[in-house]
C-alpha positions as CSV (number, residue, x, y, z in Angstrom):
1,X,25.4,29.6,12.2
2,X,25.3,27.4,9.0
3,X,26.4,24.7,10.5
4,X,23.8,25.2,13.6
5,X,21.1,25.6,11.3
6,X,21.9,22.2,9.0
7,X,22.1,20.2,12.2
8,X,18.4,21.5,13.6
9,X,17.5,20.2,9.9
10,X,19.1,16.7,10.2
11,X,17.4,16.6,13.6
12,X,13.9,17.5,12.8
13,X,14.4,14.9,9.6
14,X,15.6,12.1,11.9
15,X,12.8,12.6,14.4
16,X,10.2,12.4,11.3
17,X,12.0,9.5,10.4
18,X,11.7,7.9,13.9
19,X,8.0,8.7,14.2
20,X,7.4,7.0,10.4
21,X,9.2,3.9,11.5
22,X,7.4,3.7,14.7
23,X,3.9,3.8,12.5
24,X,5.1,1.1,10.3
25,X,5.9,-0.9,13.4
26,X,3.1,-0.3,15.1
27,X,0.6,-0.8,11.9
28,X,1.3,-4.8,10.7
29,X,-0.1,-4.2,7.5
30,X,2.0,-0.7,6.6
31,X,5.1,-3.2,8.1
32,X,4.0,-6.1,5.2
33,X,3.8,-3.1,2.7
34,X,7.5,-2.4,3.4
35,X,8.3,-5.6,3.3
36,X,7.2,-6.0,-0.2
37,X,7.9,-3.4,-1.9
38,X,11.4,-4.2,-0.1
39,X,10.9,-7.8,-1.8
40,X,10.6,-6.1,-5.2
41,X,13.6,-4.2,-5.4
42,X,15.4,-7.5,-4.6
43,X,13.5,-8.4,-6.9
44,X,14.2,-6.3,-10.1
45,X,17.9,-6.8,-8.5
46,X,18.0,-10.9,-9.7
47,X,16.3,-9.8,-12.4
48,X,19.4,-7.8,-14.1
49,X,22.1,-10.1,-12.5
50,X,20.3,-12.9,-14.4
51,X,20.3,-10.3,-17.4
52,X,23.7,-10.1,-17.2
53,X,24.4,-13.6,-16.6
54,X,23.0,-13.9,-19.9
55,X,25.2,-11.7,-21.1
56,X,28.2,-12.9,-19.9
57,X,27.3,-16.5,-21.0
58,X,26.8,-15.0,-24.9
59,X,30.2,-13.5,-24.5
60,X,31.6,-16.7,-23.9
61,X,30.1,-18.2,-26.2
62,X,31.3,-15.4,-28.7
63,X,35.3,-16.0,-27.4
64,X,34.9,-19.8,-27.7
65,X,33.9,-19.5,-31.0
66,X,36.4,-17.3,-32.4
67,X,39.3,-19.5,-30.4
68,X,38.0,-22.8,-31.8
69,X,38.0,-21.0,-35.4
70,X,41.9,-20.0,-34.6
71,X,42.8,-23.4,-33.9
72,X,41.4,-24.6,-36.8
73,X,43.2,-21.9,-38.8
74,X,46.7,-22.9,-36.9
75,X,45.8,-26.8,-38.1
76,X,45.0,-25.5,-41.8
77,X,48.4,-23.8,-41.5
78,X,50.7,-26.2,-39.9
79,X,49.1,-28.8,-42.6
80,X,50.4,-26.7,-45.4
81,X,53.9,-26.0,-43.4
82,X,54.4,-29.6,-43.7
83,X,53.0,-30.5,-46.5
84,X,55.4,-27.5,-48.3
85,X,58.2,-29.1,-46.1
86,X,58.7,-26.2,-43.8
87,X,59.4,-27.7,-40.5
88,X,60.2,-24.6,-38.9
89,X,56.8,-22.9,-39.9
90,X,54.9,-26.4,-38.9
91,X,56.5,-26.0,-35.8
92,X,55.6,-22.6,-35.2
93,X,52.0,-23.2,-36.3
94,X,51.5,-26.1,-34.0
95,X,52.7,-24.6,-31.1
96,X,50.3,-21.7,-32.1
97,X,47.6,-24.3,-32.9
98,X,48.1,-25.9,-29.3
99,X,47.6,-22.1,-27.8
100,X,44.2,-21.7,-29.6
101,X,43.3,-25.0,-28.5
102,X,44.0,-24.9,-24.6
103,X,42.4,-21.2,-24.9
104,X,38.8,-22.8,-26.5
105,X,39.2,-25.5,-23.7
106,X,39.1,-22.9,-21.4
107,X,36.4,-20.9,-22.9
108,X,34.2,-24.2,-23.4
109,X,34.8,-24.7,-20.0
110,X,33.8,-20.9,-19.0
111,X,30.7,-21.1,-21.3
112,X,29.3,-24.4,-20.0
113,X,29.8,-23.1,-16.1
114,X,27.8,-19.9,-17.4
115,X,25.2,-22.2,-18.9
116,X,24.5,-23.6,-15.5
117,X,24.7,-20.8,-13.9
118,X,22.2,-18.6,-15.8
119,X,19.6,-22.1,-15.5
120,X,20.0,-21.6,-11.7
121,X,20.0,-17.8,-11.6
122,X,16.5,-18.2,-13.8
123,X,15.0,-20.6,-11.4
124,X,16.0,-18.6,-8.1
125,X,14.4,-15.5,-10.0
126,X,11.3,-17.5,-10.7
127,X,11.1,-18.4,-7.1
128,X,11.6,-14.6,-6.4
129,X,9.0,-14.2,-8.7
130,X,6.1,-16.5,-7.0
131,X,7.1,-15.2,-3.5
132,X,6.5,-11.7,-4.5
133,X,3.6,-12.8,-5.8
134,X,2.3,-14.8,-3.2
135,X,3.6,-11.9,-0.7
136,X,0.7,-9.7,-2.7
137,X,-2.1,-12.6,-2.3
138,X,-1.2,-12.7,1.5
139,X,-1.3,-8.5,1.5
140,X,-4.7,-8.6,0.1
141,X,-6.2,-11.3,2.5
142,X,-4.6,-9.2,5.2
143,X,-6.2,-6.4,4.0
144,X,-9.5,-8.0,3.6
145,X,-9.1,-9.3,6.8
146,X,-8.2,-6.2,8.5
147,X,-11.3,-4.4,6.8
148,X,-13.8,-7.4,8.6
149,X,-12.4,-7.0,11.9
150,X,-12.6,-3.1,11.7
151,X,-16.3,-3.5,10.9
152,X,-16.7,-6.2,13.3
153,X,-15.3,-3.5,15.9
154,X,-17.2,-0.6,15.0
155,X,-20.2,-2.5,15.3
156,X,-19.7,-4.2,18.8
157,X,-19.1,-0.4,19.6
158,X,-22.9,0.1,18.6
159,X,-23.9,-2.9,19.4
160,X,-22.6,-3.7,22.5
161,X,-25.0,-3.0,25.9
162,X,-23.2,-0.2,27.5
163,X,-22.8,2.0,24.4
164,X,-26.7,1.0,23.3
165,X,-27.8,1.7,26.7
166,X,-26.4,5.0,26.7
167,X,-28.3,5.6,23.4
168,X,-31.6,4.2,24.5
169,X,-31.1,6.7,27.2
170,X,-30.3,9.8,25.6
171,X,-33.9,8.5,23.3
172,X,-35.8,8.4,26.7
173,X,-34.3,11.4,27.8
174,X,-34.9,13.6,24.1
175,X,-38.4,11.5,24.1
176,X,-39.3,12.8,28.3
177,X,-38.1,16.5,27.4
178,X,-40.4,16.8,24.2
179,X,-43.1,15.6,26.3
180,X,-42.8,17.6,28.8
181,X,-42.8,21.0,26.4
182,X,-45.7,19.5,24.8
183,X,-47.7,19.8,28.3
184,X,-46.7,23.3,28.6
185,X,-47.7,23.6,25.6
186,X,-50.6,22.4,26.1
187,X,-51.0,24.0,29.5
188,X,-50.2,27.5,28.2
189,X,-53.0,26.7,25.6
190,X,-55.6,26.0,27.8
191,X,-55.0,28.9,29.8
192,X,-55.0,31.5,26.8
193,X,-58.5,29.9,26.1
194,X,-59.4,31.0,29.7
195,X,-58.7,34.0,29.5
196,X,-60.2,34.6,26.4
197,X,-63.4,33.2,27.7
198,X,-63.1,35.5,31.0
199,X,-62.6,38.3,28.6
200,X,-65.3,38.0,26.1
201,X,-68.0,37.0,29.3
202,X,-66.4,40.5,31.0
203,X,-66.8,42.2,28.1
204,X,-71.0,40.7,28.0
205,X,-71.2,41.6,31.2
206,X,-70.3,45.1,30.7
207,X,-72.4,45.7,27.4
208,X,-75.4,44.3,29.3
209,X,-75.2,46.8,32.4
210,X,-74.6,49.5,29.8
211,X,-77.7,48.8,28.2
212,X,-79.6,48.5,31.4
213,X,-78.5,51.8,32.4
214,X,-79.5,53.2,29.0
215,X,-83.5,51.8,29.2
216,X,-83.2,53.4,33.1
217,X,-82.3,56.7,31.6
218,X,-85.4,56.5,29.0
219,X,-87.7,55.6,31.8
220,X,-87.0,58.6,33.8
């Protein structure tokens, strides 16, 4: 059951995966973002193999030094050999002496191939550097680019004559249904004053023939 439920994980991760790398693809500026940050880690990369180029280059620098010092030492010592008439120590020390010497070739050697190789090392990471960099101007023009078009699109949306049509007739249409409710409006008005009038002269009329009946009553 474990091992059911770990691979419906793997699968639901690799699908999100899928769908993320199908954005990217599909979105060119998301697809330059990978691209540099991808350019920076390469990046930072040459930046410690040049570090320990450097390094390395000091090191040899260090063991030439110290093998050059030696030889010296095995010349000091094979002088004083013969000078004390030991032929056998003379011996001894110049064979030493000829050790320390082939060893400080080798290391002069060694430390001038470093030397040249941590100059070109720098320069390739220099170049790194200015392509990176120039990878960010391009981004940002991109960007800015991207941005003008998306207005520009969003404004032929509004602008353009089908979509303003449509607008100028949902205007006529909002404009034609006010009006309308305004003559009913105006209609309903008209006939409340009406009836008001119809009422009130109704209401004359009946207070008139109520006093004529009174005076009749007075008279007889």
């Amino acid at each position: 059951m474990t091992n059911f439920f770990e691979k419906m994980k793997q699968s639901i991760i690799d699908d999100f995966q899928g769908v993320t790398e199908v954005k990217v693809n599909q979105n060119p500026i998301a697809q330059l973002n990978k691209y540099v940050r991808d350019s920076e880690k390469e990046l930072e990369k040459a930046g410690k193999l040049v570090e320990r180029q450097r390094l390395l280059k000091n090191e040899f620098h260090k063991e030439w030094k110290q093998a050059t010092a030696l030889a010296n030492k095995r010349k000091e010592q094979r002088d004083l050999a013969i000078h004390a008439g030991e032929d056998g120590l003379a011996e001894t020390a110049l064979l030493y002496q000829a050790q320390a010497e082939e060893q400080a070739d080798r290391l002069k050697k060694a430390y001038d191939t470093a030397i040249e190789q941590l100059s070109e090392l720098e320069q390739k990471h220099e170049e790194m550097k200015l392509k990176v960099k120039d990878m960010h101007i391009k981004r940002l023009e991109l960007m800015g680019k991207e941005n003008v078009l998306s207005m520009k699109e969003k404004m032929n949306k509004l602008l353009s004559e089908s979509e303003f049509g449509q607008a100028a007739e949902n205007f006529d249409s909002v404009a034609s249904e006010m009006k309308k409710k305004e003559s009913n409006f105006d209609d309903e008005y008209e006939i409340t004053i009406f009836d008001a009038k119809i009422q009130k002269l109704a209401k004359e009329i009946n207070n008139a023939e109520k006093q004529i009946q009174k005076q009749e009553n007075v008279v007889q």
